[in-house]
Each structure stands twice: as C-alpha cells, then as structure tokens.
C-alpha positions as CSV (number, residue, x, y, z in Angstrom):
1,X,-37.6,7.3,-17.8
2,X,-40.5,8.4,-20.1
3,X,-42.2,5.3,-19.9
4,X,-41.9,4.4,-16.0
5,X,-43.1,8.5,-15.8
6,X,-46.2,7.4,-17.7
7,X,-47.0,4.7,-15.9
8,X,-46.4,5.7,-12.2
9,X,-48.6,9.1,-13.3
10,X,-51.4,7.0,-14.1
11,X,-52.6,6.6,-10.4
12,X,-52.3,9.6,-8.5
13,X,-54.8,9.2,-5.7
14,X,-53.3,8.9,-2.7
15,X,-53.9,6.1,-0.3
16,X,-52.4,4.1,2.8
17,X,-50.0,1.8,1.4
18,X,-50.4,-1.9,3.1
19,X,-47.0,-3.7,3.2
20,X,-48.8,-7.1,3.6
21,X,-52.4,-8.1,2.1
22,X,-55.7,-7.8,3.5
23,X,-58.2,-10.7,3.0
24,X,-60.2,-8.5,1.2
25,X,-59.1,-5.7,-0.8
26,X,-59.5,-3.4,-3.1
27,X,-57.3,-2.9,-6.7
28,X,-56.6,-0.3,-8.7
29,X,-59.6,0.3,-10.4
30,X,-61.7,2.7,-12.5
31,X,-64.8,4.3,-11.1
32,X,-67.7,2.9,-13.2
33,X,-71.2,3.5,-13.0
34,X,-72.1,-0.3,-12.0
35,X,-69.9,-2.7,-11.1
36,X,-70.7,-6.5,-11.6
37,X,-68.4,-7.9,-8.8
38,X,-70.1,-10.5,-6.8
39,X,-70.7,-9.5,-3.2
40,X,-70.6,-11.9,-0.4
41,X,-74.0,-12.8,1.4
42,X,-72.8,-12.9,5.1
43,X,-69.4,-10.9,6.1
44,X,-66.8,-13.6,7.4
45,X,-65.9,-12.4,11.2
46,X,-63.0,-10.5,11.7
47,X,-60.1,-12.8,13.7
48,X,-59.6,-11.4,17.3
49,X,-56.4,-10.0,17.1
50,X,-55.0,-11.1,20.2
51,X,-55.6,-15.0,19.5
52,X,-54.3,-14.1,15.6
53,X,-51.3,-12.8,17.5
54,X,-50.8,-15.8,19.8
55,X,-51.5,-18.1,17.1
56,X,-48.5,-16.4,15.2
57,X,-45.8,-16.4,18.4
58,X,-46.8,-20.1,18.2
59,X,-46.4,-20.9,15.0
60,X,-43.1,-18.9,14.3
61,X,-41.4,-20.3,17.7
62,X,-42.2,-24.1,16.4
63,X,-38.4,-25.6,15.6
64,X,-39.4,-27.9,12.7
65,X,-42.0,-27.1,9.9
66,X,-43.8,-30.8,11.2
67,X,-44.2,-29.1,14.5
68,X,-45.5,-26.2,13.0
69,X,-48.1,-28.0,11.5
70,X,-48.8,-29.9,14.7
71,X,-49.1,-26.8,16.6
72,X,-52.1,-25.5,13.9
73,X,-53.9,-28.9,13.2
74,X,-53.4,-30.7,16.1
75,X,-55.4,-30.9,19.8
76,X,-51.9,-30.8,21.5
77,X,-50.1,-33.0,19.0
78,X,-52.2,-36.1,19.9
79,X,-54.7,-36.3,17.7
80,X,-56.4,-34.2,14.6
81,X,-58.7,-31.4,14.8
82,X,-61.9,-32.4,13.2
83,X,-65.2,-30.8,11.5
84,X,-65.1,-27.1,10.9
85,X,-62.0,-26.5,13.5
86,X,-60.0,-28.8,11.1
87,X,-61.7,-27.1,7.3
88,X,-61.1,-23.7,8.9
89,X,-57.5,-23.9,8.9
90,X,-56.7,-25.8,5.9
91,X,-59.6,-24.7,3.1
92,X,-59.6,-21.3,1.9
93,X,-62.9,-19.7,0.7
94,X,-62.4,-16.8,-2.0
95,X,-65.8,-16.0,-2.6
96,X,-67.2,-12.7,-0.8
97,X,-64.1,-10.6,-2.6
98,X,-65.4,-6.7,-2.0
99,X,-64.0,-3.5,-3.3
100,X,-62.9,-0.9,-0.2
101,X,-64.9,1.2,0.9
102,X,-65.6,4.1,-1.8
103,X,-63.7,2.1,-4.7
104,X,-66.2,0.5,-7.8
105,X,-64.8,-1.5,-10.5
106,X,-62.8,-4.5,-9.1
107,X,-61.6,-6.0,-6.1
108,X,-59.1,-9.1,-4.5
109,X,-59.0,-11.3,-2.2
110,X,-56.0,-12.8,-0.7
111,X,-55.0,-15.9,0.9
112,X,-52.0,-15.1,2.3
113,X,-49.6,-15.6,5.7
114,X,-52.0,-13.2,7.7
115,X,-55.0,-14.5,6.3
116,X,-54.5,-18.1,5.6
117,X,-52.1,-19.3,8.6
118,X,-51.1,-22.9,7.5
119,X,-49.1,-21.1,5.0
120,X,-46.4,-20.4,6.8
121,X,-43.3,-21.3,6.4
122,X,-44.2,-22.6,3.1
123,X,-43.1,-19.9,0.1
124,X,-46.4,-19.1,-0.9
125,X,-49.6,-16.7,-1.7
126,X,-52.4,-16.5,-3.9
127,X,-55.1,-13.5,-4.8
128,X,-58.2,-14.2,-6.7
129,X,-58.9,-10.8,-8.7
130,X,-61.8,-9.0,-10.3
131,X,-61.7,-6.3,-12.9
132,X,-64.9,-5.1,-14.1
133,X,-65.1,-3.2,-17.1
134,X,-62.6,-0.7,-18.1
135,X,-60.6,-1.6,-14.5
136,X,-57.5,-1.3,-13.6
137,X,-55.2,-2.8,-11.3
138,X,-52.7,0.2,-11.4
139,X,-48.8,0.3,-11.2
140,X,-47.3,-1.4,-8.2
141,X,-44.1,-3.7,-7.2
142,X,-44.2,-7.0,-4.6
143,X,-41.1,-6.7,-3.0
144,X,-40.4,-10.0,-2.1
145,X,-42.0,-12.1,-5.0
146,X,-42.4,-13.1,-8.3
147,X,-45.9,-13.4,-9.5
148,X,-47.5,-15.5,-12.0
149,X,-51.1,-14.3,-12.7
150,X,-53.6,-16.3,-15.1
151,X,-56.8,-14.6,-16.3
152,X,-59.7,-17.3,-16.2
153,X,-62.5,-14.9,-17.4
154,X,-62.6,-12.3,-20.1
155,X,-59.2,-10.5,-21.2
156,X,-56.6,-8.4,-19.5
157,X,-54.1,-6.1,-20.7
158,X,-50.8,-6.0,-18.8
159,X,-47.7,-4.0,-19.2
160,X,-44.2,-4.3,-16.5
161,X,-40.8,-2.9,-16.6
162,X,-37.9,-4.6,-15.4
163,X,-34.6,-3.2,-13.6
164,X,-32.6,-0.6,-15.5
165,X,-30.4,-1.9,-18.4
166,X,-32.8,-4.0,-20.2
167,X,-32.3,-1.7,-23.3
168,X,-30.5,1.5,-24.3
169,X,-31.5,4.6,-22.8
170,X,-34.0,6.2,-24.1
171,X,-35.6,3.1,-26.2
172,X,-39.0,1.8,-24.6
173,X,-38.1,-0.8,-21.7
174,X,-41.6,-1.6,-21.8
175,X,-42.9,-5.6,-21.7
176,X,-46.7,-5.6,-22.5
177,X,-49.2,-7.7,-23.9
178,X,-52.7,-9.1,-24.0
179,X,-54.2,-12.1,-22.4
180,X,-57.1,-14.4,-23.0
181,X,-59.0,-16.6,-20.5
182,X,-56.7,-19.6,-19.6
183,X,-53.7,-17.6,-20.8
184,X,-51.0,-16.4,-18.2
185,X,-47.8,-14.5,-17.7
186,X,-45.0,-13.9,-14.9
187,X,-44.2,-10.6,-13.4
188,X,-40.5,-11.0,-11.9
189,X,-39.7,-10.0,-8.0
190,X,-39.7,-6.1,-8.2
191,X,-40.6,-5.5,-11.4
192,X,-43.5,-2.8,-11.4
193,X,-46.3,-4.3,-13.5
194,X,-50.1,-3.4,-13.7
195,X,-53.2,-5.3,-15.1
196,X,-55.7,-3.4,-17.2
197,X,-59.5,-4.7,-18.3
198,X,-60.4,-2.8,-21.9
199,X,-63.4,-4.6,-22.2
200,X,-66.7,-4.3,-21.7
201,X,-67.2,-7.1,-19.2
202,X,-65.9,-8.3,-15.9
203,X,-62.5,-10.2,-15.9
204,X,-61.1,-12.6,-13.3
205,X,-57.6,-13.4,-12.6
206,X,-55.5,-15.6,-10.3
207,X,-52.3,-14.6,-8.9
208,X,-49.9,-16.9,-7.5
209,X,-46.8,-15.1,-5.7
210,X,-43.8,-17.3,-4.3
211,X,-44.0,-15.7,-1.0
212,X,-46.5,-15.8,1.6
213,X,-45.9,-12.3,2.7
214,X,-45.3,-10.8,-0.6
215,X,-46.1,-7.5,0.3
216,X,-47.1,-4.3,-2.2
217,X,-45.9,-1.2,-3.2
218,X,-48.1,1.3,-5.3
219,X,-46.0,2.9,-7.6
220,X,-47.6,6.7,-7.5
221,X,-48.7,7.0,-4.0
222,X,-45.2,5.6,-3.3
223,X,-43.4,8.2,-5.3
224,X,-45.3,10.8,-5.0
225,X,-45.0,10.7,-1.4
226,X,-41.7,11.7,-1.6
227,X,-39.8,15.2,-0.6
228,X,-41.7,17.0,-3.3
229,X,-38.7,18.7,-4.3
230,X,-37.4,15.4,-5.4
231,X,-40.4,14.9,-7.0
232,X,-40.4,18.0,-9.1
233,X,-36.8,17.4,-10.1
234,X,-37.4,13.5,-11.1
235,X,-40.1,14.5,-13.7
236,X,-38.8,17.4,-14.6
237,X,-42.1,19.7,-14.6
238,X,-41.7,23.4,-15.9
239,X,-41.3,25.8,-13.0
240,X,-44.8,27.0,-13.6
241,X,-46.0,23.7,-12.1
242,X,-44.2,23.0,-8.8
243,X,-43.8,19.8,-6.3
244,X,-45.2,21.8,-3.5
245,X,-48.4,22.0,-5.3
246,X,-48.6,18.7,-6.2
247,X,-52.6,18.2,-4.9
248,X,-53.4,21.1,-7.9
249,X,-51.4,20.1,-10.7
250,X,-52.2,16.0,-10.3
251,X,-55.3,16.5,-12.1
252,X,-53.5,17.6,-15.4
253,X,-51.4,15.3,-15.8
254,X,-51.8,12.9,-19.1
255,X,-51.4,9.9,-18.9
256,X,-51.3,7.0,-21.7
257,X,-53.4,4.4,-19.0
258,X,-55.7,7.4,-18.4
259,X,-56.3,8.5,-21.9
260,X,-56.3,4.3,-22.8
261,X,-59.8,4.2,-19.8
262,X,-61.3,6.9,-21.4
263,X,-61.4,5.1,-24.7
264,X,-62.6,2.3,-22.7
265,X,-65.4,3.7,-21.1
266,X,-66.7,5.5,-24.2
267,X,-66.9,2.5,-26.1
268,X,-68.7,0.6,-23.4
269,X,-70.9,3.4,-23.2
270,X,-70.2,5.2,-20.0
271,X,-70.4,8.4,-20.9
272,X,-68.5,12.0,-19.4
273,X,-66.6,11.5,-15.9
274,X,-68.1,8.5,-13.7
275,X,-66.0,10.1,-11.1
276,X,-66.4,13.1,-11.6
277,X,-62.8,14.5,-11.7
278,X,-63.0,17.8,-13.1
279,X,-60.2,16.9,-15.9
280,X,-62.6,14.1,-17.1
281,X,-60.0,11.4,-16.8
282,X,-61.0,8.9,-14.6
283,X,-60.0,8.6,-10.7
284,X,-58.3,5.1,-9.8
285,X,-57.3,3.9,-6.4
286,X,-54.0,1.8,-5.7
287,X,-53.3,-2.4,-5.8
288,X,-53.3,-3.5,-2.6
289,X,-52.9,-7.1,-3.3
C-alpha cells in the first residue's frame, strides 16, 4: 500500500483522461526549461470525423478480416488503390510527435485503431515516445494490453506493480529497473507501470501493446477523482489535512518520483522550480498513450 501510495502521489495534476490514444499526445512529463523534442514542420490534417466515422461502420460490419481489408485497400474490391491513396492507409509516419498544449519535456505518438485504421481487427498498437531530460511518463494502467516498450536512445528508468499477492503485505511489491538503448522490458495487462528519464538528455522509446485499442488509465487523476472521502480514508491523511481539500493539500505531498526529478534537474543544471509550483517539486501531467 505504501508503495502504490507513492507512486500514484507522484502525478497529481489533474487532467481529462482519454480511454483510447490520440495520434499525438502528450506523456507524463516534467516541466523543463527547453525541451529537445523534434517538432513537425507541417501539421498532418485532422480526419473529418464523419468519413472517419463511416469508414469505421464499414470496416467493423465487414464479415471476414479479407473483406475488411478489401473494404480499406480496395476501389470496390476490384482492384488496388494506388499512389498516396494506397501509402496513406498502410504506412504510418511517426515523425511530427508534439507535447499538448502547455506540457514541455516529452511527448508520443500513437498508431493505433483510431489513428492507423488497417489495424483493425488485428491485436495490435504501437507509440513511439520521447522523454527529454529529467521526464517522466507518470503512473498509469492499459486496460486491455500488455506492453512491451524498448528504449532506442539514451536510458530510462521504469518501475510497475503487479496484482495484489505478489509478496507478503507490507514487503515492497515493487518491480523496477534501468534500461539502456536497445534494451527492453514487458509491462503485463493492468499492471500500473511508469517510465522515468534521469538523464541529462533526450530518450526515445517504442511501445508495442497487444491491442489496437489499448486504452489508458492515469493512476492519480484516476484516483484522486474519486469521492474524496474515500480518498482521505485510502491514504489515511491526519484529520488536519482532509479529502475535501484536496486542491490545497496536493502540493505537499512527497513523493519518492518527485524528490527522484528534483535530483535530476539539479544535476542537469536546472536550477529552483521550472514550473513554478510553490513547493518546488516539479509539476507533471498524465500518460495518455
């Protein structure tokens, strides 16, 4: 309990909670004063949401997965698209992955059922991700997948907690570890994991989930969204710090992946609160990937 305390405290922000993945969004990520993400030259056009919507009646209604994929890549099953019609459906482009809007420090991008069409049907999702330094992609859960995630520049911390039962109570149920570029590890189906970057350069992962609509869940926003008299009971605060209050109290909270960016940032030189949050530990917003 202490441990999953620690970790779900170490995102408190609140934010909307997307149950499937955007094509390009934002992680859970440290406020830094630069942030060496590369930025696409020329936004890709938003799809119209009423041909993304018929495209999808289409595609779910086909009987077979062959027709599915005659539906999507053919001109009315007779022939092939060609050219850019055909590459638009069956190449994915992650370059161009931004942070949200007001979020420094890393961001995703997704190819996913919504984003990536063809696959449907097919089991399967990845998100190309970029921590910059002293990032973090904070606590969250995919409900319906497993993920395996392989860092392919710099090194990531990483850290996950399985189901209850794993060892006795009160012993640390924590599994964490470090991983170096070309170096990978697998984050079960509801297990809430989260990716940290202690360096003092950029990292880049690649997460492959067995599910094209995986979905997300942030740990914090998630919980703390809860009756707050739940939430006041579950961690057990004195009764000088209250639930109801939670937006005054979220501030003081310490936190080992808190205290672990301020180390971070000090040694890479960043000096006070890049956020300015008035307890000087820095402000993260939630995994949305």
């Amino acid at each position: 309990m202490v441990t999953i305390t620690k970790t779900l405290v170490a995102a408190v922000d609140f934010s909307t909670v997307q149950a499937l993945p955007q094509a390009a969004t934002t992680l859970a990520i440290v406020a830094t004063p630069s942030s060496a993400i590369p930025t696409p030259s020329v936004a890709a056009p938003s799809p119209d949401p009423e041909v993304q919507a018929a495209l999808f009646r289409d595609l779910f209604s086909a009987p077979t997965a062959i027709k599915r994929f005659q539906r999507l890549l053919t001109a009315k099953g007779q022939e092939l698209l060609s050219g850019d019609a055909l590459r638009n459906l069956i190449v994915f482009d992650f370059n161009g992955a931004v942070p949200a809007k007001g979020a420094l420090g890393g961001a995703t991008k997704a190819a996913n059922i919504e984003t990536f069409p063809i696959l449907t049907g097919l089991g399967i999702s990845t998100t190309l991700g970029f921590l910059d330094a002293c990032g973090i992609n904070t606590p969250h859960v995919h409900p319906r997948a497993t993920e395996f995630l392989t860092v392919v520049e710099g090194e990531i911390d990483f850290g996950y907690i399985l189901e209850n039962g794993l060892v006795a109570a009160g012993q640390n149920a924590e599994v964490a570890g470090t991983l170096s570029k070309f170096q990978g590890t697998v984050f079960p189906q509801g297990a809430i994991h989260y990716q940290i970057n202690n360096q003092c350069t950029p990292s880049m992962f690649i997460a492959t989930l067995d599910n094209e609509d995986a979905g997300t869940l942030t740990m914090a926003q998630g919980f703390f969204g809860l009756n707050p008299d739940v939430v006041n009971a579950t961690l057990g605060f004195p009764k000088s710090i209250d639930g109801k209050n939670i937006q005054e109290f979220r501030k003081y909270l310490p936190v080992n992946i808190a205290q672990s960016v301020d180390i971070c940032l000090k040694k890479c030189g960043f000096q006070g609160s890049p956020t300015g949050n008035s307890a000087g530990a820095p402000s993260v917003t939630p995994s949305s990937y």
